[in-house]
C-alpha positions in Angstrom: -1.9 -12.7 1.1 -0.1 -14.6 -2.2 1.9 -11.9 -3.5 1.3 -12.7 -6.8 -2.2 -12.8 -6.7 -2.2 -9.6 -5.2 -0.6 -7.9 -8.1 -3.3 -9.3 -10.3 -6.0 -8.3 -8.8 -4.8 -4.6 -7.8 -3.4 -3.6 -11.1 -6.4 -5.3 -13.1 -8.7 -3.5 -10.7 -7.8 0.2 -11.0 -7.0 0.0 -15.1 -10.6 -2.3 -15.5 -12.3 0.6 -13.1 -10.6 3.4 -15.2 -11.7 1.7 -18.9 -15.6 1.1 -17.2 -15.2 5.0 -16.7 -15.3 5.6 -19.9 -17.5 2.9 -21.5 -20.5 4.0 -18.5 -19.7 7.9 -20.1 -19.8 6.9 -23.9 -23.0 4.7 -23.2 -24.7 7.7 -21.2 -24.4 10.1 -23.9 -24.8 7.5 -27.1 -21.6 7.3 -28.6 -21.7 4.2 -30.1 -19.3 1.7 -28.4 -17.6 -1.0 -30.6 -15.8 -2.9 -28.4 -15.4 -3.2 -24.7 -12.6 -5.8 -23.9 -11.7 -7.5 -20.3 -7.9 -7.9 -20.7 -6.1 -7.6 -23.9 -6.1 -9.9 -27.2 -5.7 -12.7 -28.6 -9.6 -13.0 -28.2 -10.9 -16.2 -25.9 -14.5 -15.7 -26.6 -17.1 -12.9 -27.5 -20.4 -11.9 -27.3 -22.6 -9.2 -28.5 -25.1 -7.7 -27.2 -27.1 -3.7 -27.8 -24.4 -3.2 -30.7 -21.6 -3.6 -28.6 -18.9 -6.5 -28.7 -17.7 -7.7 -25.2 -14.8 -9.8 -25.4 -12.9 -11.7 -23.1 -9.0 -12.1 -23.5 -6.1 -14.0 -22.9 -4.1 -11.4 -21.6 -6.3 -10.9 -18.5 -5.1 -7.5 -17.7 -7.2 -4.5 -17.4 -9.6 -3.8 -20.0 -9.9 -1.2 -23.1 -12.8 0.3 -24.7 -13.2 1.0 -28.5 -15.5 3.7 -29.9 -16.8 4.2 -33.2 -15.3 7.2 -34.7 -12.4 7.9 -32.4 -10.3 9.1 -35.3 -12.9 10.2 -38.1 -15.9 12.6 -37.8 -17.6 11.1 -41.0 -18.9 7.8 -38.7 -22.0 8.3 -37.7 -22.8 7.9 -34.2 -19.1 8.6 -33.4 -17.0 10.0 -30.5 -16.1 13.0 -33.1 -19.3 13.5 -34.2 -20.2 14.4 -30.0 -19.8 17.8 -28.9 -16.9 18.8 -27.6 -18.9 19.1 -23.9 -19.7 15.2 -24.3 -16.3 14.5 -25.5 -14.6 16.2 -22.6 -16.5 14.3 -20.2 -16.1 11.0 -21.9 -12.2 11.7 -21.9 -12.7 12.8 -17.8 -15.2 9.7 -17.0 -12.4 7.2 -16.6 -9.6 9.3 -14.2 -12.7 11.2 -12.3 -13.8 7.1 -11.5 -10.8 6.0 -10.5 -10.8 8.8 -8.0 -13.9 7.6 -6.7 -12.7 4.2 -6.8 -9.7 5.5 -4.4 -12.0 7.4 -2.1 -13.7 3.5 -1.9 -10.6 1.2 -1.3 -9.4 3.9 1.0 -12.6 3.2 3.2 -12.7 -0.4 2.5 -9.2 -0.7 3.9 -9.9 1.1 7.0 -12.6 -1.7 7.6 -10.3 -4.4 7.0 -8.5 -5.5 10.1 -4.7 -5.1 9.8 -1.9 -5.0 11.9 -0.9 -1.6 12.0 2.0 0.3 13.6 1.0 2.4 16.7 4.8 3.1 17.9 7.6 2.1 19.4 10.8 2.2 21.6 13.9 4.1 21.2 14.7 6.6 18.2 17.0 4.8 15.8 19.7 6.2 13.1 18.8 4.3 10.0 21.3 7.0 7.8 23.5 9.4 8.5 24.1 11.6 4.4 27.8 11.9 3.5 28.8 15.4 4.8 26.1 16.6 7.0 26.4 18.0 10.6 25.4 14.3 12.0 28.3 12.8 9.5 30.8 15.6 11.0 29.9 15.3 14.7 30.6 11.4 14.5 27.2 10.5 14.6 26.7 6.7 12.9 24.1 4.7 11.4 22.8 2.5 14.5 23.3 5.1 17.0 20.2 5.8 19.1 19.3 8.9 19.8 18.6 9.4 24.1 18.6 13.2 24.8 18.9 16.5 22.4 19.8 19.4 24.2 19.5 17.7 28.1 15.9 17.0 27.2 14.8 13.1 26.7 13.6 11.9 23.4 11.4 9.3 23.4 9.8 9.9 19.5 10.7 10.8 16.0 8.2 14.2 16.8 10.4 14.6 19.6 13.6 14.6 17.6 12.2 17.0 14.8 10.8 19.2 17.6 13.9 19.2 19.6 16.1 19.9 16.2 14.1 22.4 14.9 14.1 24.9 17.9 18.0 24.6 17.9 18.9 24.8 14.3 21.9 27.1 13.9 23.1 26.5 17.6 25.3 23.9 18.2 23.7 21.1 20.6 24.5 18.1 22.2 23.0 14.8 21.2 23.3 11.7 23.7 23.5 8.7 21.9 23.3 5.0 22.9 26.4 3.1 20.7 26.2 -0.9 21.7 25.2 0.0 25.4 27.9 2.5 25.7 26.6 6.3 26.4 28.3 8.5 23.7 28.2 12.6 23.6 28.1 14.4 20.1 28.1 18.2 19.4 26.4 19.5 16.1 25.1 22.8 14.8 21.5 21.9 13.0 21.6 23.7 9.9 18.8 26.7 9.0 18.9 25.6 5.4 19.9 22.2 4.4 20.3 20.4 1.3 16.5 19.3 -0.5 16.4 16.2 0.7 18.6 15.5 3.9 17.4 17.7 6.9 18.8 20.1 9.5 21.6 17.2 10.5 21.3 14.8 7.5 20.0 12.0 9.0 17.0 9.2 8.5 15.7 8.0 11.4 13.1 6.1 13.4 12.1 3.3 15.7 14.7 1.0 17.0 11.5 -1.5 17.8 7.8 -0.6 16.4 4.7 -1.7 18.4 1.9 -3.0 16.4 -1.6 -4.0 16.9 -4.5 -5.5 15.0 -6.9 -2.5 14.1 -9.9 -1.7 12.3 -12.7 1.0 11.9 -16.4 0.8 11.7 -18.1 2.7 8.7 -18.6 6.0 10.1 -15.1 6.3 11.1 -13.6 4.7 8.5 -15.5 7.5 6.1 -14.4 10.1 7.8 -10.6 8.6 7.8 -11.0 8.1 4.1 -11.9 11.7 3.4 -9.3 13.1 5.8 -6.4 10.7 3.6 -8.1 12.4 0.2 -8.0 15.8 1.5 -4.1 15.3 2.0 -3.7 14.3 -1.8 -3.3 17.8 -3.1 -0.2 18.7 -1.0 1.1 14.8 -1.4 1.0 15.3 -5.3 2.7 18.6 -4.7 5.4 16.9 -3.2 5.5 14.4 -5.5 5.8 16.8 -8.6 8.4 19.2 -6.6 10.3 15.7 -6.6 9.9 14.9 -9.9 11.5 17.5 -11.1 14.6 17.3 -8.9 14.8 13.6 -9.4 12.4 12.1 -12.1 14.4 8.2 -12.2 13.9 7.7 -8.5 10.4 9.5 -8.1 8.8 7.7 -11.6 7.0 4.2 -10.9 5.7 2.1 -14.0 3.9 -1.0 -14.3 6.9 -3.4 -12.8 7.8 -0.9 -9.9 3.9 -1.1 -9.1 3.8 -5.0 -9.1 7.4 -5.0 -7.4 6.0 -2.7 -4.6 2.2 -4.7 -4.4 4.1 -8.2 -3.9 6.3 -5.9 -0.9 3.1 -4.5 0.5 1.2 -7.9 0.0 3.6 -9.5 3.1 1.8 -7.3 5.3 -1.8 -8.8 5.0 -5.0 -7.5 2.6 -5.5 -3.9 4.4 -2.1 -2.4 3.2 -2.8 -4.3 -0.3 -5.9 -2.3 -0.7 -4.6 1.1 0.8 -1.8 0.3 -2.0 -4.8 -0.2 -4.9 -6.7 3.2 -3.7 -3.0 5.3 -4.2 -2.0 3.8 -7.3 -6.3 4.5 -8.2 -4.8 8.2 -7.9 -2.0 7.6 -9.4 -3.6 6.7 -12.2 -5.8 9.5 -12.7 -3.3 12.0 -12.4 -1.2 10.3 -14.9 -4.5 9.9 -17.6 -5.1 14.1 -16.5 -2.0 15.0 -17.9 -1.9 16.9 -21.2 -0.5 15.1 -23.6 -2.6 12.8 -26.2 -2.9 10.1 -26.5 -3.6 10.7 -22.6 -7.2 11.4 -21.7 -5.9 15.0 -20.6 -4.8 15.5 -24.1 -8.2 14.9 -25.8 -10.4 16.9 -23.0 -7.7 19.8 -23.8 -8.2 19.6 -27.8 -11.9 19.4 -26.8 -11.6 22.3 -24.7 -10.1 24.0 -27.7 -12.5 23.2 -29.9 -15.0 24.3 -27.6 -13.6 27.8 -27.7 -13.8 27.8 -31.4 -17.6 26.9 -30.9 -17.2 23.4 -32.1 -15.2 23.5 -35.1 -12.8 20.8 -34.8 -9.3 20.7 -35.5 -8.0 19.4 -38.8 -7.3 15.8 -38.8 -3.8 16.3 -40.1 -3.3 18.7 -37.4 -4.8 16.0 -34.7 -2.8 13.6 -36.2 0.9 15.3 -35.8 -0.7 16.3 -32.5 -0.7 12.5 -31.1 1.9 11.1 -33.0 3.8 13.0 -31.0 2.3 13.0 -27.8 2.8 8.7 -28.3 6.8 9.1 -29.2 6.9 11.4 -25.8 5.0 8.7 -24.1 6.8 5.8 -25.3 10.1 7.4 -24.5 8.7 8.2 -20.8 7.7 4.8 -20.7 11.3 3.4 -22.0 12.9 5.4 -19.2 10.2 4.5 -16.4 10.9 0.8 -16.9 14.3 1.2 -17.4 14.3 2.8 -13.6 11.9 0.4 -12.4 14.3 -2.6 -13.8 
C-alpha cells in the first residue's frame, strides 16, 4: 500500500469519525449546528442545507464542527443554552465514536488477508543494556540463545520462562556466536531496572515464519473484542510510561504519519489495525480533562450539573480554557519537537 496514501486516509478517518461524533450528538438533541467542515479552510465550496453550512476545504484533513453558542448562553438554540446532561454527551459523542470506530477497523482488519507472523527459528539477542547481568556475563548483541539452565530454548516464552524460575541463582546460558558454541554464567536479577528485565536484554527471532491469514466474521468479532478488552491494562502501561518517560512515550500528528508510512510496507491489514489504535488513541486523548479537550467541557458540565444547572461565569470559563490551550499548545510544542 502507497505509504502516503495511507497516512491520508488513516489520519483523516479517525479525526473525520471523531468530528461526525459530535455533529450526529448536537443534531440528536437540536443544538443548532453552524458549520460542519470536511478538512480545514480556505473554503473550496459550500452548501447549505436544514440551517446548517457544509463546506468542503482545501486542507483535506479531518473535519470540525461549529455550534451556535459555544461560547455565549444568550444564542438561542445554542450548545450553552442545552443542559448540562445534553452538553455532556455532545462533548462524549465524538471520543465514545471513535471507540466504536476502533472496535470496527479492529474487526475489519482481522478480515483482511495479511501476512502475519506465526514464529520462527532460533532466539536472537537484538540488545544487551549497559550494565546488566547479560552485559557482565559477556553476553553480546547477535548472540543466540540455545540452552538456559541445560534445558533447550526454542522460543522467546521459553526464555522468559526459563529466566524467571532462576532469577537470583546464577545460570548458564549456551549461546551460538558465528557457529561457535559459547558458555555464559549470570545471576537473573529479582528486581531489575523499569525497563530492562531480569538480564537486560531485548530479544527475539533470529528468522520469523510468516503466512497469509485471515478470519471470517464470527471469529474476527470475537478477536476484536478480546484486542479491546486488553485496552485497559495497555493504557495502563502506557500512562505508567508516560510518566517515567513522557518524550519517548508521546506521539503527535508527524510520529503518527511517520509510523502509518512504516506500517503501510506491510500491506492494508496492519494499516487498518494501526487506524483502530490511533481511533483509541484519540479518544483517550479528547477524555482527558483539560478544555479545550472534550474532557474538559463534560467535567465543567458535570459541575454545573451539581450546581443544578447554573453555569459557570463566563469570565471564570474563559480563564479556565485560556489556560487549558497554553497547556495544550506547550504539550503539543514538545510532542512535535520529540516526534521531529
Amino acid at each position: 500500500m502507497n505509504p502516503i496514501l495511507a497516512i491520508f486516509i488513516v489520519l483523516f478517518t479517525v479525526v473525520f469519525v471523531h468530528e461526525l461524533g459530535h455533529f450526529i450528538a448536537a443534531k440528536m438533541f437540536r443544538v443548532e449546528v453552524l458549520e460542519f467542515g470536511i478538512g480545514f479552510p480556505p473554503r473550496i465550496f459550500s452548501f447549505r442545507f436544514r440551517g446548517t453550512e457544509y463546506s468542503f476545504n482545501l486542507i483535506f484533513f479531518g473535519a470540525f464542527v461549529k455550534l451556535a453558542g459555544e461560547k455565549e448562553e444568550s444564542v438561542q438554540g445554542g450548545f450553552y443554552t442545552k443542559s448540562p446532561l445534553v452538553r455532556f454527551i455532545v462533548g462524549a459523542a465524538g471520543p465514545i465514536i471513535n471507540v466504536f470506530l476502533a472496535f470496527v477497523l479492529f474487526t475489519f482488519g482481522f478480515m483482511v488477508p495479511s501476512n502475519v507472523v506465526v514464529g520462527g527459528e532460533g532466539i536472537k539477542v537484538f540488545q544487551v543494556a549497559s550494565g546488566s547481568p547479560a552485559a557482565d556475563s559477556g553476553m553480546q548483541t547477535g548472540d543466540l540463545i540455545l540452552k538456559i539452565a541445560g534445558k533447550e530454548v526454542k522460543t522467546p516464552d521459553d526464555v522468559h520462562d526459563a529466566i524467571g524460575a532462576n532469577k537470583g541463582t546464577e545460570t548458564e546460558f549456551l549461546l551460538s556466536r558465528e557457529g561457535k558454541g559459547v558458555l555464559v554464567q549470570l545471576t537473573p536479577r529479582v528486581n531489575p531496572p523499569r525497563g530492562e528485565g531480569s538480564i537486560g536484554i531485548r530479544l527475539g527471532y533470529a528468522e520469523l515464519t510468516r503466512e497469509i491469514r485471515s478470519l471470517a466474521l464470527g471469529p474476527a468479532l470475537l478477536e476484536s473484542s478480546k484486542t479491546m478488552l486488553q485496552v485497559p491494562e495497555l493504557l495502563r502501561q502506557f500512562f505508567s510510561q508516560v510518566f517515567v518517560s513522557p518524550g519517548a512515550t508521546l506521539m503527535g500528528p508527524i510520529g503518527a504519519a511517520q509510523v502509518t508510512g512504516e506500517v503501510a510496507k506491510f500491506g492494508m491489514g496492519p494499516v487498518i489495525a494501526l487506524a483502530g489504535s490511533l481511533s483509541i488513541g484519540i479518544a483517550v486523548f479528547n477524555f482527558f480533562p483539560i478544555p479545550p479537550l472534550d474532557g474538559g467541557g463534560m467535567v465543567i458540565s458535570i459541575v454545573e450539573g451539581f450546581r443544578r444547572g447554573r453555569s459557570i461565569s463566563p469570565r471564570s470559563r474563559k480563564y479556565v480554557y485560556t489556560v487549558g490551550t497554553i497547556l495544550l499548545g506547550l504539550l503539543f510544542v514538545m510532542i512535535t519537537y520529540n516526534d521531529i
